[in-house]
The first five atom37 places (N, CA, C, CB, O) and aatype in JSON, in Angstrom:
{
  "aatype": [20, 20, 20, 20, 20, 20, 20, 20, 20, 20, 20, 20, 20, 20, 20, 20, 20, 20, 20, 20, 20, 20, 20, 20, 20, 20, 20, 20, 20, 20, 20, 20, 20, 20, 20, 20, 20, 20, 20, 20, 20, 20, 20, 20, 20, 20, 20, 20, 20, 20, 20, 20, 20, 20, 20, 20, 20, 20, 20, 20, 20, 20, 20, 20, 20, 20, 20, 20, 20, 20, 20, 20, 20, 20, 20, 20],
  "atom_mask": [
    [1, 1, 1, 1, 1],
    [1, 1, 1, 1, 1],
    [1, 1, 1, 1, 1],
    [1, 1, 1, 1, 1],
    [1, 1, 1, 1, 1],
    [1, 1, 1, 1, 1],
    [1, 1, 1, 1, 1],
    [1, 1, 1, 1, 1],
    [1, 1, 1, 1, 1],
    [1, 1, 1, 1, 1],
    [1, 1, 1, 1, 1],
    [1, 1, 1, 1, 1],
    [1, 1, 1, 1, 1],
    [1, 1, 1, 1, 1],
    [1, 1, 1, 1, 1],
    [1, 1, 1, 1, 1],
    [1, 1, 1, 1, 1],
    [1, 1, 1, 1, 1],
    [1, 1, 1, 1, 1],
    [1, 1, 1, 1, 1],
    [1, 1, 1, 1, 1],
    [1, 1, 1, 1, 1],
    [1, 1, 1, 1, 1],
    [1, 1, 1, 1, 1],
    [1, 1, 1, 1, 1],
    [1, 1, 1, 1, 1],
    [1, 1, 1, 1, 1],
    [1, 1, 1, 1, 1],
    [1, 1, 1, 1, 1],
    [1, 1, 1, 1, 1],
    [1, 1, 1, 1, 1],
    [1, 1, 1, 1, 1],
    [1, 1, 1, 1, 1],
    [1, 1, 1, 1, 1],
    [1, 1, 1, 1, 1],
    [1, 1, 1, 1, 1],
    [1, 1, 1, 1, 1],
    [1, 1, 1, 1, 1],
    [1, 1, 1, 1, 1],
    [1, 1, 1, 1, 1],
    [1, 1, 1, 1, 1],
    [1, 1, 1, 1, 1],
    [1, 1, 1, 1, 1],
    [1, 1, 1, 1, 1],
    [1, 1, 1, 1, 1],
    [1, 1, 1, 1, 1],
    [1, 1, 1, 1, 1],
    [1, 1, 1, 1, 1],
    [1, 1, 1, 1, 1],
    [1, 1, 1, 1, 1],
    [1, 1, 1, 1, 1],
    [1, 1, 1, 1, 1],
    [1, 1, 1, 1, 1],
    [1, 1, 1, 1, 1],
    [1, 1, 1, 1, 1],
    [1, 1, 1, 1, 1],
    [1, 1, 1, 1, 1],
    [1, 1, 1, 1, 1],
    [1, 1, 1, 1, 1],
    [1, 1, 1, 1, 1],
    [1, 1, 1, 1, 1],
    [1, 1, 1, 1, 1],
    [1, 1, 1, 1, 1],
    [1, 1, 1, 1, 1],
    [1, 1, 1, 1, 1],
    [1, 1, 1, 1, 1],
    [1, 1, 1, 1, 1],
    [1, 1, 1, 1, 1],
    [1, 1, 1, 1, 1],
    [1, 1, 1, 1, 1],
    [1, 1, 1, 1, 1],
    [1, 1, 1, 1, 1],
    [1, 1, 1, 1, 1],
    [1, 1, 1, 1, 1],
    [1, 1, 1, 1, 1],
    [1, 1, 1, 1, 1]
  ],
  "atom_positions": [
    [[217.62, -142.51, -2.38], [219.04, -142.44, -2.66], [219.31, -141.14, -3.41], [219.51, -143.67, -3.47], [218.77, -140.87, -4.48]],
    [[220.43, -140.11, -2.62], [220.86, -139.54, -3.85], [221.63, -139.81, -5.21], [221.33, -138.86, -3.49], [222.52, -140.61, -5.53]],
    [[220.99, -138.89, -5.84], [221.29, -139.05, -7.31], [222.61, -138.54, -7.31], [220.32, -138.27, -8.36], [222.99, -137.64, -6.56]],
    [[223.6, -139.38, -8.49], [224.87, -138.71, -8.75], [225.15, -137.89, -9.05], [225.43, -138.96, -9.22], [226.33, -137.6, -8.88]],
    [[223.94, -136.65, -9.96], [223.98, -135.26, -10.32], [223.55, -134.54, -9.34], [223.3, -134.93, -11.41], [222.96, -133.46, -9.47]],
    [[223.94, -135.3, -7.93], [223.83, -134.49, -6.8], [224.9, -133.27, -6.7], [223.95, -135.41, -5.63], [226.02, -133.7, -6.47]],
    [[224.85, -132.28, -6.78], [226.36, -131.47, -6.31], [226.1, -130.37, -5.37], [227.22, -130.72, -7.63], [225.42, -129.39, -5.67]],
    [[226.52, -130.51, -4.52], [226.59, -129.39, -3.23], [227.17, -127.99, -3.52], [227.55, -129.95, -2.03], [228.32, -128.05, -3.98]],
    [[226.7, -126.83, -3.39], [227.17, -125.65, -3.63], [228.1, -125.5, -2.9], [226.42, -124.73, -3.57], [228.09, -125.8, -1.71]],
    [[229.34, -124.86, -3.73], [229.98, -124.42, -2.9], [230.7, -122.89, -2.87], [230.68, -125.33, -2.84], [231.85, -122.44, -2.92]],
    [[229.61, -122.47, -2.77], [230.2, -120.62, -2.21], [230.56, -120.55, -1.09], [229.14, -119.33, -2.12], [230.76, -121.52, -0.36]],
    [[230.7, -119.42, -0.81], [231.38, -119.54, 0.74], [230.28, -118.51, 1.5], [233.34, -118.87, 0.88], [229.38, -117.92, 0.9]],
    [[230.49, -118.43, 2.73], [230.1, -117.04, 3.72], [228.63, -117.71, 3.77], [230.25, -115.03, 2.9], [228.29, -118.84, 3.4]],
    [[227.89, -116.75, 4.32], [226.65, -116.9, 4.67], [226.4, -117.65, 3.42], [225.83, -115.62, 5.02], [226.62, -118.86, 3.4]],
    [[225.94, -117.01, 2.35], [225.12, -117.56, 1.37], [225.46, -118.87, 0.98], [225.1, -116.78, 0.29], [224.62, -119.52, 0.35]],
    [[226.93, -119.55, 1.34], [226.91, -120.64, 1.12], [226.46, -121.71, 2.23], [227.98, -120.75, 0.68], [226.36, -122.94, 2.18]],
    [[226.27, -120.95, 3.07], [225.64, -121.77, 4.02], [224.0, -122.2, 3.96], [225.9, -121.08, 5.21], [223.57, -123.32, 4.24]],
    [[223.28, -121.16, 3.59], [222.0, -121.25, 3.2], [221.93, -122.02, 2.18], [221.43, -120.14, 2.96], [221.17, -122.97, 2.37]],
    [[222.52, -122.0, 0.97], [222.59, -122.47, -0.56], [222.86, -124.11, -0.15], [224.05, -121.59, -1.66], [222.12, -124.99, -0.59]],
    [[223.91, -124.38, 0.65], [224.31, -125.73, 1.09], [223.29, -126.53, 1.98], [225.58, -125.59, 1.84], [223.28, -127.74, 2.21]],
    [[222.51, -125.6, 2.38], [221.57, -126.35, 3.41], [219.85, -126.52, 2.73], [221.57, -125.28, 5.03], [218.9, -127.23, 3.06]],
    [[220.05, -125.44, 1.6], [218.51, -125.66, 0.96], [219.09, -126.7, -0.2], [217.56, -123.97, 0.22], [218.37, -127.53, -0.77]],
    [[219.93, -126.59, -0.37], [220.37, -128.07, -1.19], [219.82, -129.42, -0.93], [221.8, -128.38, -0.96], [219.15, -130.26, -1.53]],
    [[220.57, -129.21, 0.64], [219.77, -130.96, 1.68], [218.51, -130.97, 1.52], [219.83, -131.1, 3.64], [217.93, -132.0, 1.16]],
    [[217.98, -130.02, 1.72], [216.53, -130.11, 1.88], [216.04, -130.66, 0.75], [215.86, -128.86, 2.15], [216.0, -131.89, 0.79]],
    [[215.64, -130.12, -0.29], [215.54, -129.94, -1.39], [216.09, -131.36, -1.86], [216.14, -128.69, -1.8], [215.33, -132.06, -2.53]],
    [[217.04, -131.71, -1.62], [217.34, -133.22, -2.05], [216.35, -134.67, -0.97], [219.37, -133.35, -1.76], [215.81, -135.73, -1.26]],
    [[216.52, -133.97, 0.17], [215.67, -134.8, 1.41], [214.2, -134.79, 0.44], [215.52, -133.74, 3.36], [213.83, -135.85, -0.06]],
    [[213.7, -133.98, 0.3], [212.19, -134.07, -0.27], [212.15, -135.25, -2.07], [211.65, -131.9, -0.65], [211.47, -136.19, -2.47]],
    [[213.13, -134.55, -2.54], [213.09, -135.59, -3.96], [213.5, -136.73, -3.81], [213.88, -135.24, -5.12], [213.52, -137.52, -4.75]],
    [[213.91, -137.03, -2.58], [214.55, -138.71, -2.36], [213.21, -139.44, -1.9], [215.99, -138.93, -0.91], [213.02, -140.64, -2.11]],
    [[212.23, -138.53, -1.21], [211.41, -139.2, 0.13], [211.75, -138.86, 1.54], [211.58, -140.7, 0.15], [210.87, -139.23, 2.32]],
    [[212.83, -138.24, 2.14], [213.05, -137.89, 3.08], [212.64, -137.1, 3.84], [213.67, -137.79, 3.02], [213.03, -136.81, 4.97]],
    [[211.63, -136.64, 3.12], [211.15, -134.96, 3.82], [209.68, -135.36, 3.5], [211.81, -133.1, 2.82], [209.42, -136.5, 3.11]],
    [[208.73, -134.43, 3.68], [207.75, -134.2, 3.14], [207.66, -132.97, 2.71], [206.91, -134.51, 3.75], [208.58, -132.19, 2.97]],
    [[206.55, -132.57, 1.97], [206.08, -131.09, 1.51], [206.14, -130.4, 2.56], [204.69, -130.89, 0.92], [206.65, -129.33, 2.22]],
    [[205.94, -130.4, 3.57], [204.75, -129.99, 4.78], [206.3, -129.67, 5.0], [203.42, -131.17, 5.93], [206.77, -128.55, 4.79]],
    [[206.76, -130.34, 5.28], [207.94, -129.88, 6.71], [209.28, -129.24, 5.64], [208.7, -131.8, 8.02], [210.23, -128.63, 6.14]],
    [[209.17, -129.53, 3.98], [210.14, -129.18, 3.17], [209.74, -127.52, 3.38], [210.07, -129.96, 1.58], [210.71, -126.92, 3.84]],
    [[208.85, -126.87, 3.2], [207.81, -125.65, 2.78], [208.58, -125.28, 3.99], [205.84, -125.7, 2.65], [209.64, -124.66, 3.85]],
    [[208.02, -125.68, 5.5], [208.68, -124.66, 6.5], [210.01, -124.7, 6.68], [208.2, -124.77, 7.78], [210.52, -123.82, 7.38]],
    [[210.5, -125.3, 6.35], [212.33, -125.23, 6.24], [212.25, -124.11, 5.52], [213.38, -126.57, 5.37], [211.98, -123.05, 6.1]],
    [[212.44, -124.15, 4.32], [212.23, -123.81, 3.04], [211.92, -122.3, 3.56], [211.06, -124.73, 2.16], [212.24, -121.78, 2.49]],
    [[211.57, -121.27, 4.29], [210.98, -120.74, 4.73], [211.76, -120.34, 5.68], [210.03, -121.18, 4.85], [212.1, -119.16, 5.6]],
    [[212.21, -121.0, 6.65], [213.24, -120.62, 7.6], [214.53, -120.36, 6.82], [213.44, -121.74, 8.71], [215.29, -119.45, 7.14]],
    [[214.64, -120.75, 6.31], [215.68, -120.54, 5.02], [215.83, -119.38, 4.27], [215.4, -121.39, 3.99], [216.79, -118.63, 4.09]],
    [[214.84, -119.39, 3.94], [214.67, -118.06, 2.74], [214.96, -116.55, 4.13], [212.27, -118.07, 1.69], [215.43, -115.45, 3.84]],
    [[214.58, -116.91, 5.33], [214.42, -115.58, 6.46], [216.36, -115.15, 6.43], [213.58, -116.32, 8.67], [217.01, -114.13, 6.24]],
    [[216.73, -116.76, 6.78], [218.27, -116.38, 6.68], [218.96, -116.12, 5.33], [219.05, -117.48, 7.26], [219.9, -115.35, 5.12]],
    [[218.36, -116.86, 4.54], [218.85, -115.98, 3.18], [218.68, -114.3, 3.05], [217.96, -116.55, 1.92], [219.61, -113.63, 2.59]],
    [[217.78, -113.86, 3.38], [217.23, -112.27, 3.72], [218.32, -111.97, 4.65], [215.52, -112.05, 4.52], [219.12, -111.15, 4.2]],
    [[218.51, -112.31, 5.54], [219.47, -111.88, 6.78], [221.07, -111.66, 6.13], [219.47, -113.27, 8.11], [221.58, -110.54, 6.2]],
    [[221.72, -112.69, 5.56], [222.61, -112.66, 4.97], [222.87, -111.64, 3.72], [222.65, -113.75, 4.79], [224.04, -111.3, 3.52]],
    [[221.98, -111.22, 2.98], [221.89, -110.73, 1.92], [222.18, -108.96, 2.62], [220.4, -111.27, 1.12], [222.96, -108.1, 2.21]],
    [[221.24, -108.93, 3.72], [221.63, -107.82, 4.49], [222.73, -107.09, 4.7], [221.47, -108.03, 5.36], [222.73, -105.86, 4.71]],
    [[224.03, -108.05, 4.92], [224.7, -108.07, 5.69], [224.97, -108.3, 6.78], [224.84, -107.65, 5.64], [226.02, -107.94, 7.32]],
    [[223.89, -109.1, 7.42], [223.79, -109.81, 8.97], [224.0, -111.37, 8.58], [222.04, -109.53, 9.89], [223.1, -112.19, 8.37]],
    [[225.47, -111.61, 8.53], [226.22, -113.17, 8.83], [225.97, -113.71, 9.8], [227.58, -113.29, 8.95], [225.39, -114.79, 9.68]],
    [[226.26, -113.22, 11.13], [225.67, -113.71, 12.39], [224.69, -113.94, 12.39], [225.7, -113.14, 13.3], [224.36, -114.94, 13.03]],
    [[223.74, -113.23, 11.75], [222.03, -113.48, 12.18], [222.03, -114.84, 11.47], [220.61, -112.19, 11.45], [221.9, -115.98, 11.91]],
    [[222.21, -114.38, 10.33], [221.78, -115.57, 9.31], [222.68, -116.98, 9.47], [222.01, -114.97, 7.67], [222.15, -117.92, 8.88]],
    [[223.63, -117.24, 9.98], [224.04, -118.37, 10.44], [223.31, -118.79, 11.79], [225.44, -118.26, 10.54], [222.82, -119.92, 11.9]],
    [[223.27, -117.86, 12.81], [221.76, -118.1, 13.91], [220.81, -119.09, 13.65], [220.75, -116.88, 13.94], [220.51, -120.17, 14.15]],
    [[220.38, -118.33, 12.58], [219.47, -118.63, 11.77], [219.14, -120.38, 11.54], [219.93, -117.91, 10.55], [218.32, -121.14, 12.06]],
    [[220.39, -120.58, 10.33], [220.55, -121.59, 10.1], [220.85, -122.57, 11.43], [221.38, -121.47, 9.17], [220.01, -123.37, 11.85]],
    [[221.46, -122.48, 11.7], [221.32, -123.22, 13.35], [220.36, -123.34, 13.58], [221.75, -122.67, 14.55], [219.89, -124.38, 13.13]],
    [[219.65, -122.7, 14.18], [218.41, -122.96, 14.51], [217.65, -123.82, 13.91], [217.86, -122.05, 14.51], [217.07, -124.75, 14.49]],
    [[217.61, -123.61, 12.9], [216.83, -124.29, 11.76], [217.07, -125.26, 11.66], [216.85, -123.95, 10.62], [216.27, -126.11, 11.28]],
    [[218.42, -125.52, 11.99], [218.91, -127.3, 12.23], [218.42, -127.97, 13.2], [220.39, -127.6, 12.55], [217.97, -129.1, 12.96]],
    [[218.38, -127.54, 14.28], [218.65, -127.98, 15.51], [216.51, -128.44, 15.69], [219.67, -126.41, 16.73], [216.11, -129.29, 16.49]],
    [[215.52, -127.61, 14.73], [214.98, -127.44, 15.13], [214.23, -128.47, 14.81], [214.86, -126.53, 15.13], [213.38, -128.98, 15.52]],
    [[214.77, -129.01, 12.93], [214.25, -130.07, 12.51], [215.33, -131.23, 12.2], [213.46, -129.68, 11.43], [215.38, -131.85, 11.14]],
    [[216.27, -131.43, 13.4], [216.72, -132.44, 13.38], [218.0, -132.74, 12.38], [215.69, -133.1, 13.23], [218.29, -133.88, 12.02]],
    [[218.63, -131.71, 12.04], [219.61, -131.83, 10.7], [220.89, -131.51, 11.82], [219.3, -130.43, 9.08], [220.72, -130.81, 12.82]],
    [[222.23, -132.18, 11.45], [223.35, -131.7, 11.7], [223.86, -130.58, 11.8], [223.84, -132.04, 11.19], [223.85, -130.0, 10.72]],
    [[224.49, -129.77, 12.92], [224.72, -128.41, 12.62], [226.24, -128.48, 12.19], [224.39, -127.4, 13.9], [226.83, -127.45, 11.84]]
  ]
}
């Protein structure tokens, strides 16, 4: 179950998209939802689109995140 000091970031643009989605994760693993194993490579695909965004590549880095959804099963 999440915890009530759950709170979702909310920036906007790329980075809030990354920030909002390593949130889930990151909450998926402290609930039981995740494991290490599969938290780490998210976690990882994540951090590539965080890099991308930071760039200045929005497109990439929302790509990105897509992907990353689609790849382990999360809502896009």
């Amino acid at each position: 179950m999440t915890p009530n000091t759950f709170r979702m970031p909310t920036n906007t643009g790329c980075a809030g998209d990354v920030d909002r989605f390593q949130a889930v994760i990151d909450n998926d693993l402290a609930t039981g939802h995740t494991t290490k194993g599969v938290h780490g490579r998210v976690s990882a695909e994540i951090a590539s689109a965080r890099s991308s965004c930071a760039a200045g590549n929005e497109a990439r880095a929302a790509s990105q995140i897509r992907s990353t959804k689609a790849k382990f099963g999360y809502p896009g």
